[in-house]
KOLVEXDO-564003 format. One record per residue: residue number from 1; x, y negated, z negated of N, C-alpha, C in turn. Coordinates in nm, 4 decimals, padded with zeros to 6 digits, always signed. Example, Ala and Ser with C-alpha at 12.3 -4.5 7.8 and 13.67 -1.06 7.14 Angstrom:
2
<pt num="1" n_px="+01.3190" n_py="+00.5690" n_pz="-00.7800" ca_px="+01.2300" ca_py="+00.4500" ca_pz="-00.7800" c_px="+01.3200" c_py="+00.3300" c_pz="-00.7800"/>
<pt num="2" n_px="+01.2850" n_py="+00.2250" n_pz="-00.7080" ca_px="+01.3670" ca_py="+00.1060" ca_pz="-00.7140" c_px="+01.2900" c_py="-00.0030" c_pz="-00.7870"/>
//
This chain:
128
<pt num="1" n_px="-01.5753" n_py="+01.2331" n_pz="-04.9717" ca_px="-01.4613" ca_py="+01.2330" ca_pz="-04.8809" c_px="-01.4692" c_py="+01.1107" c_pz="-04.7886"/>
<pt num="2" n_px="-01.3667" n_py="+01.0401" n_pz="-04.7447" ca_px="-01.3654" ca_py="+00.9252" ca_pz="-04.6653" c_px="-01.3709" c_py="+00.9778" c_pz="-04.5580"/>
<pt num="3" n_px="-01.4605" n_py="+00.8646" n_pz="-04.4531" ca_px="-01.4918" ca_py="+00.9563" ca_pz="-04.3640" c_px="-01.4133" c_py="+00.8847" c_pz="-04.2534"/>
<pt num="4" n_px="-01.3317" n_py="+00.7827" n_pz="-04.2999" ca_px="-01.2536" ca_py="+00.7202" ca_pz="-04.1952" c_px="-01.0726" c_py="+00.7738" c_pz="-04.1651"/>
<pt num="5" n_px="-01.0654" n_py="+00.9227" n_pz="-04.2672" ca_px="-00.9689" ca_py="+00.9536" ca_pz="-04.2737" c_px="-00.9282" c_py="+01.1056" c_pz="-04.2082"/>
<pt num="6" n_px="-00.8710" n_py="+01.0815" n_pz="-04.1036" ca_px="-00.8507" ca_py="+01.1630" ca_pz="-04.0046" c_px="-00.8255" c_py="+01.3098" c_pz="-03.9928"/>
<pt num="7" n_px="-00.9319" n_py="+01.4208" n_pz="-03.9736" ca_px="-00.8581" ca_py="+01.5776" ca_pz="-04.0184" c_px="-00.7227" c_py="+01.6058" c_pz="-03.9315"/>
<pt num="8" n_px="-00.6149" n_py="+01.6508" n_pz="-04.0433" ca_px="-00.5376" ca_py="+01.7423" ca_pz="-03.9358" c_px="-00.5144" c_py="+01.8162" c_pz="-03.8949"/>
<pt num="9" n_px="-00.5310" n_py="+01.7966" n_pz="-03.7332" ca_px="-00.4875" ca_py="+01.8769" ca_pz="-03.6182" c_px="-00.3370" c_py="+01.8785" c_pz="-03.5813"/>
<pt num="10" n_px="-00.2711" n_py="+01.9268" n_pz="-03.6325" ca_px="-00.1077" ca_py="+01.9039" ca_pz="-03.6344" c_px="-00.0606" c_py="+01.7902" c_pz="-03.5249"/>
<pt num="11" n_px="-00.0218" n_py="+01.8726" n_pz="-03.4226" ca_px="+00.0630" ca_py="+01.7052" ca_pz="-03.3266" c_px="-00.1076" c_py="+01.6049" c_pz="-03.3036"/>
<pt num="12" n_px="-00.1707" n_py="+01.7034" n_pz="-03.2084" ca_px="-00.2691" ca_py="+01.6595" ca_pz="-03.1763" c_px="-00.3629" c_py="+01.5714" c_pz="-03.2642"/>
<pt num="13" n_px="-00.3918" n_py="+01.4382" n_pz="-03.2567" ca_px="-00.4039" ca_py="+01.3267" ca_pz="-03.3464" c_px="-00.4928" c_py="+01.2389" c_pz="-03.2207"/>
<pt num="14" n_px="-00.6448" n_py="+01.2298" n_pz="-03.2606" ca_px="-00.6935" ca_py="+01.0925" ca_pz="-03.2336" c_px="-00.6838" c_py="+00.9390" c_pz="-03.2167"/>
<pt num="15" n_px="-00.5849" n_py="+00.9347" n_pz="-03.3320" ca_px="-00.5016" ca_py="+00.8039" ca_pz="-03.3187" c_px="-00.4287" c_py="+00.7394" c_pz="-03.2363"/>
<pt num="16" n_px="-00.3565" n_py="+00.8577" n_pz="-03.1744" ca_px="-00.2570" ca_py="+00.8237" ca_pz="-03.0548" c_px="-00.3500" c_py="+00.8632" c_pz="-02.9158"/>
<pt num="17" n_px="-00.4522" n_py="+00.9872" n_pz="-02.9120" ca_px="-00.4533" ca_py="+01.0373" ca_pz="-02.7731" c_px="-00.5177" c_py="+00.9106" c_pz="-02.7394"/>
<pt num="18" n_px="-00.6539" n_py="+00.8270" n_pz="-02.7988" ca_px="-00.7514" ca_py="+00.7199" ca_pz="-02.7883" c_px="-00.6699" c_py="+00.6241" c_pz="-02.7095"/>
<pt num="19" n_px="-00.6242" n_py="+00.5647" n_pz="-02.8000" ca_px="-00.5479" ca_py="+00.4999" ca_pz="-02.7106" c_px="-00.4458" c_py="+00.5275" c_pz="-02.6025"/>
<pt num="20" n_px="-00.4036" n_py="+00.6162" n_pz="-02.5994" ca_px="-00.3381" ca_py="+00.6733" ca_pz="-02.4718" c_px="-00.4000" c_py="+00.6878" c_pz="-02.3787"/>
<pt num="21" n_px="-00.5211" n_py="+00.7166" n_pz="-02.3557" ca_px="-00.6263" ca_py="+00.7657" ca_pz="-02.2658" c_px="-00.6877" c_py="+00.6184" c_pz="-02.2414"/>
<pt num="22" n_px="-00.7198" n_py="+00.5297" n_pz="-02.3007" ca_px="-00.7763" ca_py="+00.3957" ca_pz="-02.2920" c_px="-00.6711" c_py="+00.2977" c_pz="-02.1894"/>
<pt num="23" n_px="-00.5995" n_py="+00.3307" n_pz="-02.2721" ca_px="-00.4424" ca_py="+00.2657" ca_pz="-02.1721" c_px="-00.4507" c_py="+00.3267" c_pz="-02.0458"/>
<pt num="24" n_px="-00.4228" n_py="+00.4497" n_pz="-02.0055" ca_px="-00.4322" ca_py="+00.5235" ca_pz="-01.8967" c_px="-00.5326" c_py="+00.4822" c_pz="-01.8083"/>
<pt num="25" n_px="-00.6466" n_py="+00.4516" n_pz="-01.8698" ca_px="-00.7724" ca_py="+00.4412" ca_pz="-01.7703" c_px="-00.7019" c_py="+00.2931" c_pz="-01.7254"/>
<pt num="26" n_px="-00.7084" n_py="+00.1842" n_pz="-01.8156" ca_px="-00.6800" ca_py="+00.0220" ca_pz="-01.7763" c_px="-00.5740" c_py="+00.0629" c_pz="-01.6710"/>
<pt num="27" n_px="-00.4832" n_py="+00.1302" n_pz="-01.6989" ca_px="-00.3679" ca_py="+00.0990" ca_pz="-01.5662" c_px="-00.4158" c_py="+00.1772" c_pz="-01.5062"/>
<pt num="28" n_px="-00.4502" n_py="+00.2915" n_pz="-01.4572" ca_px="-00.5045" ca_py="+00.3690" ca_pz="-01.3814" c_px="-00.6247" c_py="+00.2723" c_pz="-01.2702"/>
<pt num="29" n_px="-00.7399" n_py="+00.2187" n_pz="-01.3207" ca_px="-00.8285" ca_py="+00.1312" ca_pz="-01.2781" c_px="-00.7780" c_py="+00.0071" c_pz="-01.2148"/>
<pt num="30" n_px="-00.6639" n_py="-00.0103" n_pz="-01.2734" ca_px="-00.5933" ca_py="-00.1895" ca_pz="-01.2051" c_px="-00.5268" c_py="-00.1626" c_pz="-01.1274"/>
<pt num="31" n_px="-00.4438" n_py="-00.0623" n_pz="-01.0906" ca_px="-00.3231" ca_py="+00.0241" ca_pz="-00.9763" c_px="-00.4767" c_py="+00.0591" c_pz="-00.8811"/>
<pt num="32" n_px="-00.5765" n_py="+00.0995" n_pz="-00.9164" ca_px="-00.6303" ca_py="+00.1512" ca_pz="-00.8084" c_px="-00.7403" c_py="+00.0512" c_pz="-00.7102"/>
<pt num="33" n_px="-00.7619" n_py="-00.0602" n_pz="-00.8249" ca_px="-00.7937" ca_py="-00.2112" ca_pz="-00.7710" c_px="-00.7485" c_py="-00.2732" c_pz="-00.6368"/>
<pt num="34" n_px="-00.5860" n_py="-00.2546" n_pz="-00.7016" ca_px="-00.4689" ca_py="-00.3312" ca_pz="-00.6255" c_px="-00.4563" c_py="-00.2726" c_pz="-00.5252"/>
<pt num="35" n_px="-00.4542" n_py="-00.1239" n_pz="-00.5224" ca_px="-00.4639" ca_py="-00.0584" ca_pz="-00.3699" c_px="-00.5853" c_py="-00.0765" c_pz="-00.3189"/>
<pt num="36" n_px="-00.7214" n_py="-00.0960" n_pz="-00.3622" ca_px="-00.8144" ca_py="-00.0824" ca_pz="-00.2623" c_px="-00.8272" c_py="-00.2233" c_pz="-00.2068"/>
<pt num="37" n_px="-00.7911" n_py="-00.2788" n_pz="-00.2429" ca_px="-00.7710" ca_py="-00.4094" ca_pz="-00.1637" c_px="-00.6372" c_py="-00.4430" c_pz="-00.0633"/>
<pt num="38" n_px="-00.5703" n_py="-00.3489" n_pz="-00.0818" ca_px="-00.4332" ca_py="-00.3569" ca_pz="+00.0031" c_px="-00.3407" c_py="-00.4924" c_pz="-00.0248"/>
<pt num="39" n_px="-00.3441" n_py="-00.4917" n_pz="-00.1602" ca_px="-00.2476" ca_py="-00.6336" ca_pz="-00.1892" c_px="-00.0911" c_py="-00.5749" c_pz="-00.1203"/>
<pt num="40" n_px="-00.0684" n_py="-00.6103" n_pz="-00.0240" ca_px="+00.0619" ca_py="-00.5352" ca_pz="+00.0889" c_px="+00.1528" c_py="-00.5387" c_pz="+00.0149"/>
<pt num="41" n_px="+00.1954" n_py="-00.6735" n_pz="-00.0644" ca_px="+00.3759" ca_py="-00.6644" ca_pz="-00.1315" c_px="+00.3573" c_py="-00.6065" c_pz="-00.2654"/>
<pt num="42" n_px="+00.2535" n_py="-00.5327" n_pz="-00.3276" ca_px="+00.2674" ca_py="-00.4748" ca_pz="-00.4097" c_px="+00.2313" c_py="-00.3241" c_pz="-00.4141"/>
<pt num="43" n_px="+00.2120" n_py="-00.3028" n_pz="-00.2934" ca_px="+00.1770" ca_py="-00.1248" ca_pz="-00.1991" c_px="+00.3092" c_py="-00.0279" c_pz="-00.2670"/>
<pt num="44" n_px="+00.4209" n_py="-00.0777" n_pz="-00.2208" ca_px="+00.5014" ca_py="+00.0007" ca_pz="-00.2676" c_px="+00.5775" c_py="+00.0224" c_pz="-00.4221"/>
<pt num="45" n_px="+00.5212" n_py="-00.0576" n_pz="-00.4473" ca_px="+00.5291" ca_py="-00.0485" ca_pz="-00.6342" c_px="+00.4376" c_py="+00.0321" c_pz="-00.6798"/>
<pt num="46" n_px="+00.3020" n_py="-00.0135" n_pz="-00.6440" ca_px="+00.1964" ca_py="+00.0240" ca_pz="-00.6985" c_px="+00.1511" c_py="+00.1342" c_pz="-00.6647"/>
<pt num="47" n_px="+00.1407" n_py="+00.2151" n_pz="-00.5196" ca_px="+00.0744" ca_py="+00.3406" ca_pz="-00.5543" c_px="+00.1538" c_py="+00.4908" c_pz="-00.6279"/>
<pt num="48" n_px="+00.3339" n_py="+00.4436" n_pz="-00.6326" ca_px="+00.3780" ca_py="+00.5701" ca_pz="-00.7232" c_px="+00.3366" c_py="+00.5130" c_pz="-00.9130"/>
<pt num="49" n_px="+00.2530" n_py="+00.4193" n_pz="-00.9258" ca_px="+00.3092" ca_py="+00.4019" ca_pz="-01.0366" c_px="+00.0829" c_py="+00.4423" c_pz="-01.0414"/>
<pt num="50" n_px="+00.0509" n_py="+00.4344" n_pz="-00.9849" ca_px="-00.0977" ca_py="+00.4851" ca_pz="-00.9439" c_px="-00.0743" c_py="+00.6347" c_pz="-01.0055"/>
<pt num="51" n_px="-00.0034" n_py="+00.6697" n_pz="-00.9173" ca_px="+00.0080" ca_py="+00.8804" ca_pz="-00.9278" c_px="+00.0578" c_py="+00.9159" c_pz="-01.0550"/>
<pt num="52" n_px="+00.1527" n_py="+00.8346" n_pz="-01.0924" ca_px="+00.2339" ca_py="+00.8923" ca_pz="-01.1998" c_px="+00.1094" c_py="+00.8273" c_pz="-01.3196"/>
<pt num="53" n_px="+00.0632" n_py="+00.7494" n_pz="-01.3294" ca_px="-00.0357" ca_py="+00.7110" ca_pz="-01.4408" c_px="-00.1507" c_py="+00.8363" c_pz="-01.4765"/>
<pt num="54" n_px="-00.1821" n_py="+00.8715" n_pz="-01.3331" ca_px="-00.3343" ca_py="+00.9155" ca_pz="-01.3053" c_px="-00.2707" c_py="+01.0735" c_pz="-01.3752"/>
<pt num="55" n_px="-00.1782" n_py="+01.1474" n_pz="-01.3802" ca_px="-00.1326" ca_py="+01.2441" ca_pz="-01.4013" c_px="-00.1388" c_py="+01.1815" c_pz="-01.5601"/>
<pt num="56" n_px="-00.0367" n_py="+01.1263" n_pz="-01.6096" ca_px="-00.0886" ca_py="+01.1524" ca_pz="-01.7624" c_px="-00.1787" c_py="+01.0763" c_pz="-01.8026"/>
<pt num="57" n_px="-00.2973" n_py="+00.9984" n_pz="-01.7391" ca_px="-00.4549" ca_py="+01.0176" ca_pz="-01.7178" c_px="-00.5264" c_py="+01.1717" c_pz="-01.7752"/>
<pt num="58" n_px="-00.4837" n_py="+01.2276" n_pz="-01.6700" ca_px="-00.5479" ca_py="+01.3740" ca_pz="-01.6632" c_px="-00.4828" c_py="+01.4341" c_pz="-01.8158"/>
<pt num="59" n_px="-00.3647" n_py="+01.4447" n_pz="-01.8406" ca_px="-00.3287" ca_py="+01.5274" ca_pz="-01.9380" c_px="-00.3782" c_py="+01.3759" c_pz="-02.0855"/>
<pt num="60" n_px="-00.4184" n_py="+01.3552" n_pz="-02.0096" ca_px="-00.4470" ca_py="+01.2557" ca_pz="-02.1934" c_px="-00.6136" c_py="+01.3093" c_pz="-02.2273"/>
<pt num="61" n_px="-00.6789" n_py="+01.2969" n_pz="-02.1012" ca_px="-00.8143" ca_py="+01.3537" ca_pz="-02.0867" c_px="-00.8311" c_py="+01.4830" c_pz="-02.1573"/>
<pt num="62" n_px="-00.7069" n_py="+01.5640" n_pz="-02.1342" ca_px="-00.7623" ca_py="+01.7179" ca_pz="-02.1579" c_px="-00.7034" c_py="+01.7001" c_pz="-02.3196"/>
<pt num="63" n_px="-00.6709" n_py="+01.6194" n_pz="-02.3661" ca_px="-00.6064" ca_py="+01.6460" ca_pz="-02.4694" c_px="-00.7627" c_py="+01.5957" c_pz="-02.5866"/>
<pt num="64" n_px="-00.7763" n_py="+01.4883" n_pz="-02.5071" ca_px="-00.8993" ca_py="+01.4631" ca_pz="-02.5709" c_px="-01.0183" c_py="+01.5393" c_pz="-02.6199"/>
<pt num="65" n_px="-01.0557" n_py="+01.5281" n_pz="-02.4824" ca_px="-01.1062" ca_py="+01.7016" ca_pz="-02.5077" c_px="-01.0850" c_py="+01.7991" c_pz="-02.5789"/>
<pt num="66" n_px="-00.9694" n_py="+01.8572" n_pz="-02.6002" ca_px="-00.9421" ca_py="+01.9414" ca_pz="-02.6652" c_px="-00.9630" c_py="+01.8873" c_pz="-02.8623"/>
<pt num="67" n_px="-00.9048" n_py="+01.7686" n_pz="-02.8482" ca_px="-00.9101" ca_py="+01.7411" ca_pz="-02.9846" c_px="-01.0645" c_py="+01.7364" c_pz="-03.0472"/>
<pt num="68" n_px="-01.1261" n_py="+01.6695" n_pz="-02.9389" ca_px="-01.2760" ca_py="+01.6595" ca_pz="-02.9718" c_px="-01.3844" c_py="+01.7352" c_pz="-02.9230"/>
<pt num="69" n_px="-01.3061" n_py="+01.8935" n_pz="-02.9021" ca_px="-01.4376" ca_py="+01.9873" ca_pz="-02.8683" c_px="-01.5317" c_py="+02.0154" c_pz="-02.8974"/>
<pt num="70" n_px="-01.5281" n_py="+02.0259" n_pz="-03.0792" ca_px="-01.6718" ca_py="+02.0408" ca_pz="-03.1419" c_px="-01.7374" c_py="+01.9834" c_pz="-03.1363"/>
<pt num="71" n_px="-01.6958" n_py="+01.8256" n_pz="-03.1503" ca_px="-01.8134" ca_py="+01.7301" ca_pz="-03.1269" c_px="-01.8824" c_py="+01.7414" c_pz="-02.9623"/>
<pt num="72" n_px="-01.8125" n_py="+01.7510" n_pz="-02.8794" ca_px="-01.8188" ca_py="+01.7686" ca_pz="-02.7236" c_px="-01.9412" c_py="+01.8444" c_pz="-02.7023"/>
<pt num="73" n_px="-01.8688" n_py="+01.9946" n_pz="-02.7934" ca_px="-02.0081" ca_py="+02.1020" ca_pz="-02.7854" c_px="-02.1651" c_py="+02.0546" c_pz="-02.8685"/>
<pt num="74" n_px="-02.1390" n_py="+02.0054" n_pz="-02.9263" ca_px="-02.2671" ca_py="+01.9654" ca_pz="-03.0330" c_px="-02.3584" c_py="+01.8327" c_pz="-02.9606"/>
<pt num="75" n_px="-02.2982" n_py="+01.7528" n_pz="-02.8811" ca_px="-02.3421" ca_py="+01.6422" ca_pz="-02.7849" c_px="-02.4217" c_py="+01.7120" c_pz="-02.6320"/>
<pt num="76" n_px="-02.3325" n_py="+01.8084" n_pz="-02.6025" ca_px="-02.3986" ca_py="+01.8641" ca_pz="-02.4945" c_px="-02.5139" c_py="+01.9512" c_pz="-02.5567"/>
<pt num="77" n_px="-02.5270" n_py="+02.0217" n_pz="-02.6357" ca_px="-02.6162" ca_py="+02.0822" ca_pz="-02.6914" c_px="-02.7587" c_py="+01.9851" c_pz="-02.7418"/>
<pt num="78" n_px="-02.7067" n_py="+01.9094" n_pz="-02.8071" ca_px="-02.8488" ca_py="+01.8131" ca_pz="-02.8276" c_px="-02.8968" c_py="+01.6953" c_pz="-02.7107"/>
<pt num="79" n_px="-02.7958" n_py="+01.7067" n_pz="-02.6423" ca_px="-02.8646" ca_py="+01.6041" ca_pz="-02.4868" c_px="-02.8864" c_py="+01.6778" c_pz="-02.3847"/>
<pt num="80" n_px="-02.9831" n_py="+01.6878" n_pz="-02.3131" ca_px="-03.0120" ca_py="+01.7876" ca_pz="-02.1855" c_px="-02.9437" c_py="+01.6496" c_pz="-02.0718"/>
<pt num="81" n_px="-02.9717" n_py="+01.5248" n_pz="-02.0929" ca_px="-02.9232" ca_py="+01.4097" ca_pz="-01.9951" c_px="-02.7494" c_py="+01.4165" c_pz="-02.0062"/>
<pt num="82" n_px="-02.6895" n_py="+01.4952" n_pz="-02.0863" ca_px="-02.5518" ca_py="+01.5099" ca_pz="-02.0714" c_px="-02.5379" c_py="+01.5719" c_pz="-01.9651"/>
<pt num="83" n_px="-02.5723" n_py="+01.7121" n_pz="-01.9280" ca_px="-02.5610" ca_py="+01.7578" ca_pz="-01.8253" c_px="-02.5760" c_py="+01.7475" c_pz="-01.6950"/>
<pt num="84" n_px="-02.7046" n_py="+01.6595" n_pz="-01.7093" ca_px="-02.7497" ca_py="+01.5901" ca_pz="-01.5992" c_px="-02.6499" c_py="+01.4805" c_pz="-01.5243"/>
<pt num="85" n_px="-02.5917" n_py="+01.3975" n_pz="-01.5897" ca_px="-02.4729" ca_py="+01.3027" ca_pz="-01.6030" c_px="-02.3324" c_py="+01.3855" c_pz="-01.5379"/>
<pt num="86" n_px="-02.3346" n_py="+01.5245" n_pz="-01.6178" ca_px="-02.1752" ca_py="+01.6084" ca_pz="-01.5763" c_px="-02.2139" c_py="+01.6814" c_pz="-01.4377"/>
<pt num="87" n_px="-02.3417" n_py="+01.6988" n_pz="-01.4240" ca_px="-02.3430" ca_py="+01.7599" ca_pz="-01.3056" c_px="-02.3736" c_py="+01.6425" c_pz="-01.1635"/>
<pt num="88" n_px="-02.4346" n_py="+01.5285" n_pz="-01.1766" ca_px="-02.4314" ca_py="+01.4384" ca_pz="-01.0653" c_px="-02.2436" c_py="+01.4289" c_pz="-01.0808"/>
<pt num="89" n_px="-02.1560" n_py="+01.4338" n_pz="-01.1687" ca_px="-02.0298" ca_py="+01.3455" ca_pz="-01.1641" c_px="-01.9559" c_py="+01.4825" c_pz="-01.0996"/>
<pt num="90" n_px="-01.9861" n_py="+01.5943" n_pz="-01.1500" ca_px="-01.9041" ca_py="+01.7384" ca_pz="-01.0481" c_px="-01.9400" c_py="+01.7604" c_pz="-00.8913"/>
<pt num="91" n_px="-02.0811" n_py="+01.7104" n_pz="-00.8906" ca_px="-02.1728" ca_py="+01.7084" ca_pz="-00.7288" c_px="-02.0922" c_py="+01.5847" c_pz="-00.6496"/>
<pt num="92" n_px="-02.0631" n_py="+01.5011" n_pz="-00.7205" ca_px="-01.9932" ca_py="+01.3796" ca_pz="-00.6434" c_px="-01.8580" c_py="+01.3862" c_pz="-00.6466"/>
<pt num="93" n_px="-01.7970" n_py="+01.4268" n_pz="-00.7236" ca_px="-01.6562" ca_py="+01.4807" ca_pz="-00.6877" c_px="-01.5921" c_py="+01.5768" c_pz="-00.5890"/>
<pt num="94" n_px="-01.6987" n_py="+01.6712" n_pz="-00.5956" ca_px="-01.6886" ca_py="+01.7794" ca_pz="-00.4989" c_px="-01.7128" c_py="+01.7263" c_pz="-00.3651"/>
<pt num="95" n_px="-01.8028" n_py="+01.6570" n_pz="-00.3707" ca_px="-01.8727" ca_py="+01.5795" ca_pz="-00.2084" c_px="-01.7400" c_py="+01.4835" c_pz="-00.1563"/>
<pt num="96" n_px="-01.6949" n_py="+01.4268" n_pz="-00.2433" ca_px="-01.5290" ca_py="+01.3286" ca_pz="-00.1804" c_px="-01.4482" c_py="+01.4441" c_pz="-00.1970"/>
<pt num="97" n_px="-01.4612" n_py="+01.5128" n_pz="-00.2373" ca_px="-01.3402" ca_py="+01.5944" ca_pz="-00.2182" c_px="-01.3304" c_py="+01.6970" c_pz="-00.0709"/>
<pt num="98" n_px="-01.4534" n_py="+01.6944" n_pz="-00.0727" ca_px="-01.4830" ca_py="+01.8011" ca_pz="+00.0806" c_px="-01.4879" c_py="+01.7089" c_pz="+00.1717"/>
<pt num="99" n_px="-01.5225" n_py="+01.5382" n_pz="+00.1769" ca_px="-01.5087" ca_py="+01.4432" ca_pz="+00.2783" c_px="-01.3803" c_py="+01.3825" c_pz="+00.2954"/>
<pt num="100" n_px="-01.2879" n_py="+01.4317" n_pz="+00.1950" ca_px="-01.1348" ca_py="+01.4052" ca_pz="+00.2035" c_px="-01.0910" c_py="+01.5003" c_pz="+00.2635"/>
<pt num="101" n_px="-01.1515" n_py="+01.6347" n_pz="+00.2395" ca_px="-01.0527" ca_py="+01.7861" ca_pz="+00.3334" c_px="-01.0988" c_py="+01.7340" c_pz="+00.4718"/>
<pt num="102" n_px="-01.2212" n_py="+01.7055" n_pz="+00.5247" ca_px="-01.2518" ca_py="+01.6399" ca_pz="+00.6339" c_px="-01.2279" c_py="+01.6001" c_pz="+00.7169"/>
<pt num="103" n_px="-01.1644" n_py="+01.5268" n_pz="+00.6576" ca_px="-01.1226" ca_py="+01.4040" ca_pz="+00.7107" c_px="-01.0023" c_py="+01.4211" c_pz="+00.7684"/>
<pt num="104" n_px="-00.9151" n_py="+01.5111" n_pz="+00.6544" ca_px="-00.7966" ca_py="+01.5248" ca_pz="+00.6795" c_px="-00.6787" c_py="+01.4339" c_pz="+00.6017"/>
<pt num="105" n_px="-00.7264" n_py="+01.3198" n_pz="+00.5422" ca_px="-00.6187" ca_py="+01.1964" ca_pz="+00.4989" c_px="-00.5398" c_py="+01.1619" c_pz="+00.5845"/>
<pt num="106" n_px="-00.5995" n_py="+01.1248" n_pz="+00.7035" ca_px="-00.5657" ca_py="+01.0721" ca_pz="+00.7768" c_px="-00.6685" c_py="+00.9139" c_pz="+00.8015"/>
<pt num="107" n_px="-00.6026" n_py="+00.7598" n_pz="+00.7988" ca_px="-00.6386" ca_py="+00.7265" ca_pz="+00.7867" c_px="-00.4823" c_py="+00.5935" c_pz="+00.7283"/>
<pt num="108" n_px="-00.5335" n_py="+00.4658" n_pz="+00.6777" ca_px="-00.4328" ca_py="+00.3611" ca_pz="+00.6413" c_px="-00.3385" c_py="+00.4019" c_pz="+00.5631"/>
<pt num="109" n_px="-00.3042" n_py="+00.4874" n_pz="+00.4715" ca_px="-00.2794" ca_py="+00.5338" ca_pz="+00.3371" c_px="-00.1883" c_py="+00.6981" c_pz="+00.3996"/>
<pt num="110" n_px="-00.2672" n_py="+00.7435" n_pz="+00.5048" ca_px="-00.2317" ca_py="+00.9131" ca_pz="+00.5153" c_px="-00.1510" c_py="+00.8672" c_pz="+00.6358"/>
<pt num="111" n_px="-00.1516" n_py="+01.0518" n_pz="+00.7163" ca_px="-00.0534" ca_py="+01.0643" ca_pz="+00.8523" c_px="-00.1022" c_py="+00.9472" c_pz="+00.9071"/>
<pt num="112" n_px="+00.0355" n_py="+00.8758" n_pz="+00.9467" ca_px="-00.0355" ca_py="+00.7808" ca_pz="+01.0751" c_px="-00.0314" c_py="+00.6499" c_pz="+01.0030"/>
<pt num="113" n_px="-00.0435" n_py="+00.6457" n_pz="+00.8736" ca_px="-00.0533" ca_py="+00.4833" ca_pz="+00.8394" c_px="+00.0984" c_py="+00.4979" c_pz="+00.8725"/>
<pt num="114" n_px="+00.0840" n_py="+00.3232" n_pz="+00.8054" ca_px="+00.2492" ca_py="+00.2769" ca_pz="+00.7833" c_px="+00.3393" c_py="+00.3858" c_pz="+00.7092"/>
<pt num="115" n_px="+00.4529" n_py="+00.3887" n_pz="+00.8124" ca_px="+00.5570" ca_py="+00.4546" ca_pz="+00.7535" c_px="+00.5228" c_py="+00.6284" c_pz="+00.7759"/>
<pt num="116" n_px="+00.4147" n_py="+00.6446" n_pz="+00.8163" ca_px="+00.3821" ca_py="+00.8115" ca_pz="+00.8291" c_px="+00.3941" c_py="+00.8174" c_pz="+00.9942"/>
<pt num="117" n_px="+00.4000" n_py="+00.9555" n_pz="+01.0138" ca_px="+00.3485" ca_py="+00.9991" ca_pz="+01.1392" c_px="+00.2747" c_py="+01.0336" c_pz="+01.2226"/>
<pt num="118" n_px="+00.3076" n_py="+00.9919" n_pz="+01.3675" ca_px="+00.1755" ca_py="+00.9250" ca_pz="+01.4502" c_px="+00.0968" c_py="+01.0419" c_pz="+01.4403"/>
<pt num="119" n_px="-00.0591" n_py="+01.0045" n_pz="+01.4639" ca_px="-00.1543" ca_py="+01.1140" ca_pz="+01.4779" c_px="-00.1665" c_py="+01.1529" c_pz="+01.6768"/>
<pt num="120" n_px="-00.2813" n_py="+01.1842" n_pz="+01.6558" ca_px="-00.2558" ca_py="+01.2533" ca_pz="+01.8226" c_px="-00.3300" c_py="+01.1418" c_pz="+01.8878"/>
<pt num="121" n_px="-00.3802" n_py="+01.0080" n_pz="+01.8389" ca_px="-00.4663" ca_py="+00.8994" ca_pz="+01.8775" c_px="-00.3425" c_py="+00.8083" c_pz="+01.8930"/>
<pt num="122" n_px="-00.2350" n_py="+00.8065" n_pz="+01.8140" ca_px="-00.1650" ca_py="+00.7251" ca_pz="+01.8611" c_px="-00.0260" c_py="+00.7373" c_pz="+01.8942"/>
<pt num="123" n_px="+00.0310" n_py="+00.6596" n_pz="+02.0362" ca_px="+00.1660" ca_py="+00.7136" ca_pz="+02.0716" c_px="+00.2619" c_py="+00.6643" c_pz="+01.9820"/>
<pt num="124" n_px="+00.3434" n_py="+00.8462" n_pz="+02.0130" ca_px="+00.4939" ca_py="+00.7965" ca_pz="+01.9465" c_px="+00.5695" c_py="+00.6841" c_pz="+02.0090"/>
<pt num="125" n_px="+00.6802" n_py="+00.5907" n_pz="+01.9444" ca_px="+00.7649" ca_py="+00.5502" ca_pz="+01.9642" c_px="+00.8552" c_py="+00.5820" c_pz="+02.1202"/>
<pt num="126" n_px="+00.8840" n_py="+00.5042" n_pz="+02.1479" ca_px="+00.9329" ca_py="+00.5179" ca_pz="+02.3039" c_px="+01.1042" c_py="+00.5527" c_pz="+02.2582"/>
<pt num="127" n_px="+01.1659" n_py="+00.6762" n_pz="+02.3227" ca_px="+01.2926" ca_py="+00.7015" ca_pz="+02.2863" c_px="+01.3812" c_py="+00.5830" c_pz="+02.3605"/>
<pt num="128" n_px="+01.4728" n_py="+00.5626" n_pz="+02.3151" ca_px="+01.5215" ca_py="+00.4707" ca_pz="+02.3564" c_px="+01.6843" c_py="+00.5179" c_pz="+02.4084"/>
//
């Protein structure tokens, strides 16, 4: 049997998710470049086109996954350093994620940056 010839999984197809998910990451990674550097005249282009990427990011991810579970399961099973790897990357997700509830998102980007509303550090606008 050729082994370069693809089983089918009806819609769900390697061919397309791979690269969908590869793509996703490149724009996903370059939108999130461009914001962490605050390139200003491209702020408002770039972070809806950030969100809307990172979303079918996520659904390209799970698709992956899904297509490639067995192998998934059979990798975690013969590497104990897989886990090790998924659990520093869930420990560090969780840790920004609880220093983001924190925080509040407040900050350049959240309440209070440009275009948001003032926090309690800084005054409102003088009525006029």
């Amino acid at each position: 049997m050729n082994e370069n010839v693809e089983k089918s999984t009806g819609w769900l197809r390697k061919s397309w998710i791979s690269p969908l998910l590869t793509g996703c990451f490149v724009a996903t990674a370059g939108t999130g470049v461009v914001m962490l550097f605050h390139v200003g005249e491209l702020m408002p282009l770039v972070k809806p086109v950030h969100e809307v990427i990172s979303i079918l990011f996520l659904v390209a991810g799970l698709l992956h996954v899904l297509v490639n579970w067995r192998l998934l399961l059979r990798y975690f099973q013969e590497r104990r350093e897989a886990w090790v790897a998924l659990g520093i990357t869930c420990a560090l997700a969780a840790a920004l994620a609880a220093l983001g509830a924190l925080h509040g998102g407040h900050g350049p980007h959240g309440p209070g940056g440009p275009g948001g509303p003032p926090t309690q550090h800084q005054a409102a606008p003088a009525a006029e």
